[in-house]
C-alpha positions as CSV (number, residue, x, y, z in Angstrom):
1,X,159.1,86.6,124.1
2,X,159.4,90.1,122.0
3,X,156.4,91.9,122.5
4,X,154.6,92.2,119.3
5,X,154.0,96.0,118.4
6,X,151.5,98.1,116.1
7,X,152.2,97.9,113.1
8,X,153.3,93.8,112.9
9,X,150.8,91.7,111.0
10,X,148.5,89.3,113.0
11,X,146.7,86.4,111.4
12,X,143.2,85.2,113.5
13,X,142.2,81.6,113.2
14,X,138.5,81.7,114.1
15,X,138.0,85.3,113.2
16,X,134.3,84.7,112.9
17,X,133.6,84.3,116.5
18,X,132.3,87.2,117.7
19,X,134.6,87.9,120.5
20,X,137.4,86.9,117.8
21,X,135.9,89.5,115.1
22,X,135.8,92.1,118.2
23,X,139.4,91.0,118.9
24,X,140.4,91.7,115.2
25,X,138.9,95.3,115.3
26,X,140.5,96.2,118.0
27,X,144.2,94.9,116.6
28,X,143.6,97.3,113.5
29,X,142.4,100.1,115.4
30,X,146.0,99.6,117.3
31,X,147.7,99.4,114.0
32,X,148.3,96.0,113.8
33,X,148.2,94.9,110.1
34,X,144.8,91.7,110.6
35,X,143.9,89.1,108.7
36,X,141.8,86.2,109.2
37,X,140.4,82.9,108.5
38,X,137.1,81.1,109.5
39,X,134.3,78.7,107.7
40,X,130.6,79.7,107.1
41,X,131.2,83.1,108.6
42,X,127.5,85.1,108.3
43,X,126.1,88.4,109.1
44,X,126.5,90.5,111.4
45,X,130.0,89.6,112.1
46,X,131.2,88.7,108.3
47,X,129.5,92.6,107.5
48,X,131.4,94.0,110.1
49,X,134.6,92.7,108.8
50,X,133.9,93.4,105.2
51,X,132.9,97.1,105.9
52,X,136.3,97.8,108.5
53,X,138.2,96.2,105.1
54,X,139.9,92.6,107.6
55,X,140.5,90.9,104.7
56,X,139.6,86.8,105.6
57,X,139.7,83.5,104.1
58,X,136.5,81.4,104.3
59,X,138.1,78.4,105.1
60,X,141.0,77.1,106.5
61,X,144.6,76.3,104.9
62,X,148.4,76.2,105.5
63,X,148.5,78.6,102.2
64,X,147.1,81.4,104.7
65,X,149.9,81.4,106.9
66,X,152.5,81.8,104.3
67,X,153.2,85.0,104.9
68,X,154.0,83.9,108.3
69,X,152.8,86.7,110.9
70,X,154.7,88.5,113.7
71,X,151.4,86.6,115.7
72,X,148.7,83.8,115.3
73,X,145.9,84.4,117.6
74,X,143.7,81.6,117.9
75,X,139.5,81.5,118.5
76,X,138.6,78.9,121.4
77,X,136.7,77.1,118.7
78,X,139.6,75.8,117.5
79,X,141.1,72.2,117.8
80,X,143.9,69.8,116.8
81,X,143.9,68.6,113.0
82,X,143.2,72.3,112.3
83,X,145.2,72.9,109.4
84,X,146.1,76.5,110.3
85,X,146.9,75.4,113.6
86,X,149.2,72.3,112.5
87,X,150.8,74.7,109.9
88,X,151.5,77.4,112.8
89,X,152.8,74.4,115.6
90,X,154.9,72.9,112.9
91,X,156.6,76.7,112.2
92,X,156.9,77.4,115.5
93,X,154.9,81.0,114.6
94,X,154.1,83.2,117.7
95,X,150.7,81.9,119.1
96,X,148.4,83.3,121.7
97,X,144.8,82.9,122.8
98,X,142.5,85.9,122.2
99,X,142.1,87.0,125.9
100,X,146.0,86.9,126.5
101,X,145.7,89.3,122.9
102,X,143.3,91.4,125.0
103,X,144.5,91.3,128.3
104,X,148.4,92.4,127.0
105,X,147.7,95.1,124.2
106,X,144.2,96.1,125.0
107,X,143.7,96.0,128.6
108,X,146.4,96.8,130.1
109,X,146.7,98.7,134.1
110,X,143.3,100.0,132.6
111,X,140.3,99.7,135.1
112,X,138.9,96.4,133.5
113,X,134.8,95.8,133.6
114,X,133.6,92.6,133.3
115,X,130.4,91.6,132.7
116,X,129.6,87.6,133.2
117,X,127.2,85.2,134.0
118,X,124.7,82.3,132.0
119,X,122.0,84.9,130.8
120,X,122.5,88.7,129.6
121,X,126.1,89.6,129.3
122,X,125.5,91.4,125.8
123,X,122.8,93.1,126.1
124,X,124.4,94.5,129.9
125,X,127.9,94.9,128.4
126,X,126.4,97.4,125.3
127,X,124.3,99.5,128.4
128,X,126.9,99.5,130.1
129,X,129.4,101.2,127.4
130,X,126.9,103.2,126.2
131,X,126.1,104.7,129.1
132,X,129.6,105.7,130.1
133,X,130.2,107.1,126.8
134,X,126.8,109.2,127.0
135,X,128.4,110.6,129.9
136,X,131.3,112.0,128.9
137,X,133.8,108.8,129.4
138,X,135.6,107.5,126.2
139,X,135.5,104.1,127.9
140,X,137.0,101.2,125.7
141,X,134.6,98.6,124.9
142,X,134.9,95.0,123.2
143,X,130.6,93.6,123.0
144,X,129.7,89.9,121.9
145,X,127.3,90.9,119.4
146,X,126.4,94.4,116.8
147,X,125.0,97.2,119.5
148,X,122.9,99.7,117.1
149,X,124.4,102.6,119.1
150,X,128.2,102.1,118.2
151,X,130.2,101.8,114.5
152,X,131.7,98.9,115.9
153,X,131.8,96.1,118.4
154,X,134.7,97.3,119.9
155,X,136.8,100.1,120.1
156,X,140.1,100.4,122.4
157,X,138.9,104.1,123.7
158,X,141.1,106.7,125.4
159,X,139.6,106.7,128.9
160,X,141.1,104.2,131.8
161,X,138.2,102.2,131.6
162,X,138.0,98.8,129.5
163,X,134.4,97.4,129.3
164,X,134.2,93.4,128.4
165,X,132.0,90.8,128.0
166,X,133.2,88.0,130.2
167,X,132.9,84.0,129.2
168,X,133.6,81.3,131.0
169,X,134.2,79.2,128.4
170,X,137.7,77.6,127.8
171,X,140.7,80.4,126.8
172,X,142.2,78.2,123.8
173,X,143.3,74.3,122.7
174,X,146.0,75.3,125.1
175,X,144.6,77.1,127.7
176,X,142.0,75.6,129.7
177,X,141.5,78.1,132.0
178,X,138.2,80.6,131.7
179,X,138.5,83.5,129.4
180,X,137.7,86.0,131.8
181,X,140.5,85.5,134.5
182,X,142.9,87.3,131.3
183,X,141.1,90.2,131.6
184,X,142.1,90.6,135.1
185,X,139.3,92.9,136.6
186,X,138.8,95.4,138.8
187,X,134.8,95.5,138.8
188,X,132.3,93.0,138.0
189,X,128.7,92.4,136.9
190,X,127.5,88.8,137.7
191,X,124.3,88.6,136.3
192,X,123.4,85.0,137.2
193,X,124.5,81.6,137.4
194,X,122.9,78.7,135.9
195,X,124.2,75.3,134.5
196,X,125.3,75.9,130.7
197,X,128.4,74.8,128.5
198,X,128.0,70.7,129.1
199,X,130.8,70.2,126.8
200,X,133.4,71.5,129.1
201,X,131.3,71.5,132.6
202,X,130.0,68.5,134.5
203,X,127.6,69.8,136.5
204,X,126.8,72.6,138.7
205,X,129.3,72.6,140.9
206,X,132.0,73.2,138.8
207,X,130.4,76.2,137.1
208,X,130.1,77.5,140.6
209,X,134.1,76.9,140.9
210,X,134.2,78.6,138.1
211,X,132.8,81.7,138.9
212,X,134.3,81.5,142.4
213,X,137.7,82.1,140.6
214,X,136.3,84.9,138.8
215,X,135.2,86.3,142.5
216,X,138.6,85.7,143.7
217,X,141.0,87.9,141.9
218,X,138.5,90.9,142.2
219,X,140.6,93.6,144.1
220,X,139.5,95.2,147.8
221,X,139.0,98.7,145.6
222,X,136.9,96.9,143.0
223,X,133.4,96.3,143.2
224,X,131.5,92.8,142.5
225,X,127.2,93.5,141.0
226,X,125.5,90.0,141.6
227,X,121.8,89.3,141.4
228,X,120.1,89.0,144.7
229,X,117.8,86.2,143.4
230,X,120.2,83.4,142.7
231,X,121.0,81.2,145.3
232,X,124.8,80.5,143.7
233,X,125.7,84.4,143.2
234,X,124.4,85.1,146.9
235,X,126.5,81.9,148.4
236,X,129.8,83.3,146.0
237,X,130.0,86.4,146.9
238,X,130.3,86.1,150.3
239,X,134.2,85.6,149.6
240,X,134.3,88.7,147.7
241,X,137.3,91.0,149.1
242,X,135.7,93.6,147.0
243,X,132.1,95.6,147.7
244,X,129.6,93.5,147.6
245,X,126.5,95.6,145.5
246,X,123.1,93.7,144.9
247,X,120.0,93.6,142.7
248,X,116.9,91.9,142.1
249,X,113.6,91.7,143.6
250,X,114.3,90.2,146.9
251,X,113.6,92.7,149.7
252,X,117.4,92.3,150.7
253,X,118.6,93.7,147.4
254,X,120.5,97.1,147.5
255,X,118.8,98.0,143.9
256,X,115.6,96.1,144.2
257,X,113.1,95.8,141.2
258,X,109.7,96.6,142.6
259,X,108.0,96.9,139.4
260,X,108.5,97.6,135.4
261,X,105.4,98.1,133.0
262,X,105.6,97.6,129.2
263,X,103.9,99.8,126.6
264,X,106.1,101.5,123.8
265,X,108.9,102.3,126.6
266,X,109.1,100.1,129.8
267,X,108.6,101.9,132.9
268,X,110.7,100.9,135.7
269,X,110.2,101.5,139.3
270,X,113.5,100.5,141.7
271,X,114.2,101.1,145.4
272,X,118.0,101.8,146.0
273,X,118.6,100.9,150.0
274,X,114.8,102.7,150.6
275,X,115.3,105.6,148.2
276,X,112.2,105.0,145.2
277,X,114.0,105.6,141.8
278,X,111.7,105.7,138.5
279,X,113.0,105.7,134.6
280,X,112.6,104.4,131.3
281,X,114.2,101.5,129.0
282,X,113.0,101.0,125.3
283,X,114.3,97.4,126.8
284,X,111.1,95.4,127.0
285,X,110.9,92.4,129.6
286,X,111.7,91.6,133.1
287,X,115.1,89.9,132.3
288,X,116.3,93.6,130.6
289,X,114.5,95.5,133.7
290,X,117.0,93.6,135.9
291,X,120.4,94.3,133.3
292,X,119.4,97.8,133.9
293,X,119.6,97.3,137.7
294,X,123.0,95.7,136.9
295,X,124.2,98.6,135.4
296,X,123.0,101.3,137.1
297,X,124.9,99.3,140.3
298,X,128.0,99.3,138.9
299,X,128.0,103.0,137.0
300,X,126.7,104.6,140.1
301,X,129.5,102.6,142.1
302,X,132.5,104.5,139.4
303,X,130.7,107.8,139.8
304,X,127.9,108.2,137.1
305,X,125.0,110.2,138.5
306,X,121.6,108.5,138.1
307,X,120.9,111.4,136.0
308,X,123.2,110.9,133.4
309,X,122.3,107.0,133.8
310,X,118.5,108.3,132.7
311,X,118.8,110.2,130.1
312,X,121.7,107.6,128.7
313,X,119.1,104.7,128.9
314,X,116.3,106.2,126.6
315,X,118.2,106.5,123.8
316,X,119.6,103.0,124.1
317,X,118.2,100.7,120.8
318,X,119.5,97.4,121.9
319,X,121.8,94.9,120.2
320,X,121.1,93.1,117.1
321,X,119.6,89.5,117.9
322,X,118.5,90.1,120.6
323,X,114.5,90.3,120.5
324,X,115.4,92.0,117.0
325,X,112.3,93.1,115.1
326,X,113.2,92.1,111.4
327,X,109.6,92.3,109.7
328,X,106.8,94.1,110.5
329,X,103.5,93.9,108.2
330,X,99.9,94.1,108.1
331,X,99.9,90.3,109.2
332,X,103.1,88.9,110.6
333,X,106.2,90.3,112.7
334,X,109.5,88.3,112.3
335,X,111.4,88.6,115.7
336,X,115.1,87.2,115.6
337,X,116.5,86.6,119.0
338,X,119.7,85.0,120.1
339,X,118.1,82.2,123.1
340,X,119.7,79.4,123.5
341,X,119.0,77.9,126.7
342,X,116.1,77.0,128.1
343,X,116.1,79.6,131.4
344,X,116.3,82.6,128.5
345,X,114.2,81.3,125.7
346,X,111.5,81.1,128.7
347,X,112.1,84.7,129.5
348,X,111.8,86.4,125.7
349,X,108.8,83.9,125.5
350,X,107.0,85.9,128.1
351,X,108.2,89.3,126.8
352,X,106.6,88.8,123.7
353,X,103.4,87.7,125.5
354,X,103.6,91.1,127.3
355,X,104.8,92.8,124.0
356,X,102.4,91.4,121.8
357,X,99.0,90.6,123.6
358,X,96.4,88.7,122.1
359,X,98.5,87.1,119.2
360,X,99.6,83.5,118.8
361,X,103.6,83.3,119.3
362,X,105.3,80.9,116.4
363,X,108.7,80.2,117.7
364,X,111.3,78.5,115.8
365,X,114.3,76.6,117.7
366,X,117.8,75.4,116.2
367,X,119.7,73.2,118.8
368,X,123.3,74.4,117.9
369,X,124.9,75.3,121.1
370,X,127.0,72.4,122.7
371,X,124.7,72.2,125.4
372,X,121.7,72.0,123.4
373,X,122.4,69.6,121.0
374,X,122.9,67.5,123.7
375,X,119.5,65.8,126.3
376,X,121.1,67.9,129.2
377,X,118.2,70.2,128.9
378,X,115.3,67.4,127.4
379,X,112.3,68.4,129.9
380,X,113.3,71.8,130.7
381,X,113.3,72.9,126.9
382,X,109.5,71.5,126.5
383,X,108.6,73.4,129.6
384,X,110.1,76.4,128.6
385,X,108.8,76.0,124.9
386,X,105.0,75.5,126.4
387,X,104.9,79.0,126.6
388,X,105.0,79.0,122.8
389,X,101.6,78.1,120.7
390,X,103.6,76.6,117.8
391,X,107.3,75.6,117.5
392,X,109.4,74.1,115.0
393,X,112.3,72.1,116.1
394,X,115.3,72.1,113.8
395,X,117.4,69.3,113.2
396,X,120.2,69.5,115.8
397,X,124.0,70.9,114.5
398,X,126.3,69.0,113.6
399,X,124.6,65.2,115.1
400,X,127.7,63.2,114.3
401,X,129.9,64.8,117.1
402,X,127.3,63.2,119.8
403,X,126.5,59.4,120.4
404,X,123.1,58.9,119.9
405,X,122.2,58.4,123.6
406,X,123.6,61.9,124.0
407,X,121.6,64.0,121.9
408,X,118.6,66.1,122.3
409,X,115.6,63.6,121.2
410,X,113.6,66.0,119.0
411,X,111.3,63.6,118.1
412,X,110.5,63.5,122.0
413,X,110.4,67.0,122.5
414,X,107.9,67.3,119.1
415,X,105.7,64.9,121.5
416,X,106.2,66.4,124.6
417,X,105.1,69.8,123.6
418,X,101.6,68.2,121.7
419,X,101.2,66.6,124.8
420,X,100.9,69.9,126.4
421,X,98.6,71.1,123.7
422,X,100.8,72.8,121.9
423,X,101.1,72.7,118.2
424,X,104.8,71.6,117.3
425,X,106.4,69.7,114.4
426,X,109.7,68.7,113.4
427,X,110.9,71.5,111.1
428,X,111.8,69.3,107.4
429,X,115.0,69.4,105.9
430,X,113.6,71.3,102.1
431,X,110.9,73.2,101.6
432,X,110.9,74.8,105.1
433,X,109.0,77.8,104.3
434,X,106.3,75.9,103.1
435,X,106.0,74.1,106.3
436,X,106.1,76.9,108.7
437,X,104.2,79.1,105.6
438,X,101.3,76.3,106.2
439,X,100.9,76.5,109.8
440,X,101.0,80.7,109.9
441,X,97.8,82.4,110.7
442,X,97.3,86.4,110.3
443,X,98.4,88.1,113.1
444,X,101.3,85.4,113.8
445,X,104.4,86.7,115.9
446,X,107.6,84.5,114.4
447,X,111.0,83.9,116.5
448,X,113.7,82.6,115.3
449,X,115.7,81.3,118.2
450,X,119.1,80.4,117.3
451,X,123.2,81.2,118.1
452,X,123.3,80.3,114.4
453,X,122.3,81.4,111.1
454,X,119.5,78.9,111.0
455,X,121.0,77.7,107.4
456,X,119.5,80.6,106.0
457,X,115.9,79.9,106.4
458,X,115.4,83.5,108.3
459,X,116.1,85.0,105.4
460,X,113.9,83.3,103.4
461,X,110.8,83.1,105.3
462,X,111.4,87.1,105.8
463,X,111.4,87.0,101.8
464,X,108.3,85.1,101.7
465,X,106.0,86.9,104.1
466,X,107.5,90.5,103.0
């Protein structure tokens, strides 16, 4: 195959995703001339295309690939009876998965940073370039999500460093393999390992296998960050032929939490192999205390001093969706957050308790994710909701893909939580606002949780109580 050079024009099927939107950036920063396609694209990704001028199509068509491009890259989303993707098989056009895009014109012999694992691969992945860049390293960067300290999700940067978010979700329609095995890397943050993605993983096991792979192609002169807390990262990473580097708050960490306290800052207190290490994180919550302990890890292991790590840190303001504060009045705050597993929306639950003492928390779920559509997580989502004092459970997305004995019972999870004593109700399919509007009390702390756009209603209710 000719390798495709700057300046050829590049169509994205699934530019929407937000790895795919990142991927797009980055082919126009290198010159490429991008376009794209996608359905019901919504903010932040379809702002960040609009104001870097990718032109896109909101939905799909063989009209779109007309103007046949040098290259088709295509979003893991993606499936057969696409009709961009028949058009481009029929014409034999140039196709390629968005990690092999990365890998071969982004990547490169560059030191590659990969941060994986079930929980906190954003938020760690945004620290982690923003850091390096506060200290004087114009690392490259590609983030699953809007970071409020950069322009842009990604950026190819000048320095021989290549910071990525890691999935290990499915390459492509063609590729079955994990996307971060393309990104071949030399140093690795794996945050955790729980059982996720039951679309494409039985149990598990074979999440473990997954991440084993991952494990196995780190080099002797790389370094592997794994959290000493989880039985599955422990048990991997004894294969590692890299440095092994831990955190957590087992005594046998190398960066062990021993305590974080949250008032407007979170104070964090760490010992690093018996040295006692203080600083700050506007990051509220245990789960971001331990991200930090990830990245200071893995920075400290490629030579950033814990000094520049410090003052780096402070002025860190997070990524969008992610705990995001979106109204703040004399009787509500509107909290949009990201959480869609039952192991994370446990976690923000209790940050906002330690955030917000005293007030009732309203939460607000949509089941969206392939996992959570489905009754793989039934009991553990009603325990982890408990923590909640009212929820509304959205209808789940898209039903029809799922037999009935499949999907997430709602109505039983509506029951389940009232049986706990919490105050939950099926969220109606009009007048939403109303509902939720009806069951608000002043001093009420609203979260959406959702991987979605929640059909709008955020916006509206934010309307509403503004």
């Amino acid at each position: 195959m000719e390798k495709i050079t700057a300046g050829k024009t590049v169509h994205f099927i699934g530019i929407g995703g937000t790895a795919m939107a990142g991927a797009a950036q980055l082919a126009a920063e290198l010159g490429f001339s991008v376009r794209g396609s996608d359905q019901n694209l919504y903010p932040p990704t379809s702002t960040e295309l609009k104001a870097l001028g990718i032109p896109y199509y909101e939905t799909y068509a063989e009209k779109n690939l007309k103007y046949r491009p040098d290259l088709v890259v295509i979003g893991n989303a993606i499936s057969r009876g696409n009709a961009e993707l028949e058009y481009a098989l029929s014409q034999r056009l140039e196709l390629m998965s968005m990690p092999q895009f990365i890998a071969e014109n982004v990547i490169g012999r560059r030191r590659s940073l990969v941060i994986a694992g079930t929980h906190g691969k954003t938020t760690t992945t945004a620290l982690v370039a923003h850091i390096l860049r506060q200290a004087g390293i114009d690392a490259g960067y590609m983030i699953g999500g809007v970071a409020a300290n950069f322009p842009h999700s990604a950026a190819v940067g000048s320095a021989d460093i290549f910071v990525i978010e890691g999935d290990e979700y499915d390459t492509s329609i063609f590729d079955p393999r994990p996307k971060f095995l393309s990104y071949r890397p030399t140093h690795v943050i794996l945050n955790n390992i729980e059982f996720d993605h039951g679309d494409i993983f039985a149990d598990i096991k074979e999440v473990e296998r997954t991440f084993a792979r991952l494990i196995k192609i780190i080099p002797a002169n790389g370094v592997l960050v794994t959290y000493a807390d989880n039985a599955s990262c422990t048990e991997l990473s004894r294969k590692s032929f890299a440095p092994v580097i831990t955190f957590g708050t087992s005594a046998a960490a190398d960066y062990q939490l021993l305590n974080y306290q949250t008032d407007k800052t979170t104070k964090i207190q760490v010992r690093l192999r018996g040295e006692i290490l203080e600083f700050e994180s506007p990051l509220k919550g245990r789960h971001n205390a331990l991200n930090l302990l990830a990245c200071l890890a893995l920075l400290e292991a490629i030579g950033v001093s814990r000094e520049e790590f410090r003052r780096a840190v402070l002025g860190f303001q997070g990524v969008k969706r992610r705990l995001e504060l979106r109204l703040e009045t004399p009787d509500f705050t509107v909290i949009e957050d990201f959480a869609h597993h039952p192991t994370a929306i446990q976690a923000n639950l209790k940050t906002l308790r330690e955030i917000y003492p005293g007030r009732r928390i309203v939460v607000l779920i949509e089941p969206r994710s392939n996992t959570m559509v489905r009754n793989i997580f039934q009991s553990e989502l009603a325990e982890a909701l408990a923590d909640s004092d009212v929820a509304f459970i959205d209808r789940i997305y898209r039903p029809e893909k799922y037999r009935p004995e499949e999907r997430l019972n709602t109505e039983l999870l509506v029951k389940s939580l009232q049986d706990r004593g919490r105050s939950a109700f099926l969220l109606p399919a009009k007048q939403r606002v109303d509902a939720v509007k009806a069951q608000l009390k002043k001093g009420d702390v609203v979260c959406f949780m959702t991987n979605g756009s929640f059909s709008g209603l955020i916006e509206e209710l934010i309307g509403a109580l503004s």
